[in-house]
N, C-alpha and C positions, 0 to 999 in steps of 0.2 A: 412870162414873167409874173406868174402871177404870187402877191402878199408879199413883195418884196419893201415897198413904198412902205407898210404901214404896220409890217408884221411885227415892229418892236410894241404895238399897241393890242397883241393878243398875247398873253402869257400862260401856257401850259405848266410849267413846274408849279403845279399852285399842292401837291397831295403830299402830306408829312403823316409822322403818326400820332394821332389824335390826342387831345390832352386829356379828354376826360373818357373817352372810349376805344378799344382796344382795337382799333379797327384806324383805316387810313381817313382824314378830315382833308375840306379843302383850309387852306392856312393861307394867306397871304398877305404881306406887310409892304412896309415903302422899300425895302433889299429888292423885291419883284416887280411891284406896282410904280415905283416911281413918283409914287402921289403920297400926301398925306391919310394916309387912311390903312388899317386894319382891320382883315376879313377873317374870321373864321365858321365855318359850316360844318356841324355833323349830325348825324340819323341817332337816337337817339332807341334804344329796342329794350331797356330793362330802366331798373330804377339805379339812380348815381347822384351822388352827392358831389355837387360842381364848388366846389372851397380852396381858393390859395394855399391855405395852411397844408390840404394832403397833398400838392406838387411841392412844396418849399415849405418845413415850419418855421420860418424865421418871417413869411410875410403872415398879417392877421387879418381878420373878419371884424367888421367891417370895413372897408376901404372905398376912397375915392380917389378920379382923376380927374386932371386940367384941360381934359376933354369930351365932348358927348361922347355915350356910348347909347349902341340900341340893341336890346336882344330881341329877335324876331322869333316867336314859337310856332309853327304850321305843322296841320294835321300830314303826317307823313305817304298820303293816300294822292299822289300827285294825280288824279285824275277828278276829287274833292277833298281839298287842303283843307277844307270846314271840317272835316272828320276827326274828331278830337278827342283820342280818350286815354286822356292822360291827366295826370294832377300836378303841380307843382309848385313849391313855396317859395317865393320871390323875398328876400328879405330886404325892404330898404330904409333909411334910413340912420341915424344915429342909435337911437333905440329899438333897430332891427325889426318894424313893422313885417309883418310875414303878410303878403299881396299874392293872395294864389290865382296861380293862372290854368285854366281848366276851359279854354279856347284858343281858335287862331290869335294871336295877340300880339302887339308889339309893346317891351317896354322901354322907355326915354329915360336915360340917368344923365341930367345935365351935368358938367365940370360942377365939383365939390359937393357933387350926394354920394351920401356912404351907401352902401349897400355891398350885399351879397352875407352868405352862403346863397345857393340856388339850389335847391336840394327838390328832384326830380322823386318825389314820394310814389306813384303809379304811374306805370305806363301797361295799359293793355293792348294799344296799337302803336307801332315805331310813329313817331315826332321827330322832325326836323327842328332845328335849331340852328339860328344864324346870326351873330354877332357882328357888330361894326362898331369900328372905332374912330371918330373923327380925328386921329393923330397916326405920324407914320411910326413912334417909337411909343412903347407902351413903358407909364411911368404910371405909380398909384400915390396917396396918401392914407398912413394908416391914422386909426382916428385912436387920438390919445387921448387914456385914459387917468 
């Protein structure tokens, strides 16, 4: 009998098709997790411009939500994740500060920081990238102009 007891607490269906690359991401939300919380992970191998507006143009840049979020950036060399050779432009704030990230890095966007485009300018070796959401349903606010 074995993972009968506990198996609702290991969740395989986590692979969809990527938001921002063509390829399969792990994706998981409170529909699977059961928790308050949004996961998403993908490998990252060329440059891509990560923006609301090009999945939907009716959502805009910059936007905030009523939940932390954290982007985790790691060098994609799972044997030294310090391997980092990549660049990218983190925009946060209301007046869009561009904050580049050009290491293993994590960044912190408390509830009501605007931020984003993410705009992946080089990548010479594939990056990992990994998103959390501290909320199970994903709501933004767009910041009025």
């Amino acid at each position: 009998m074995a993972g009968e007891k506990y198996e609702q607490y290991v969740i395989k269906d986590v692979l969809e098709k990527g938001h921002w690359v063509d390829r399969q991401s792990l994706i998981a939300n409170f529909n699977n997790l059961k928790a308050p919380c949004t996961i998403m992970h993908d490998y990252i191998t060329k440059p891509v411009l990560m923006s609301r507006n090009l999945r939907n143009p009716e959502w805009k840049e910059p936007h905030a939500h009523p939940f932390h979020e954290f982007f985790c950036f790691i060098g994609g060399n799972l044997l030294d994740i310090s391997e980092f050779d990549a660049e990218i432009e983190f925009h946060i704030g209301e007046e869009s500060e561009i904050n580049i990230i050009n290491t293993t890095s994590i960044v912190h966007i408390p509830p009501g920081l605007f931020h984003g485009p993410i705009n992946f300018k080089r990548v010479d070796k594939p990056i990992i990238v990994s998103f959390i959401a501290l909320t199970g349903v994903y709501s933004s606010i767009e910041l009025e102009k």
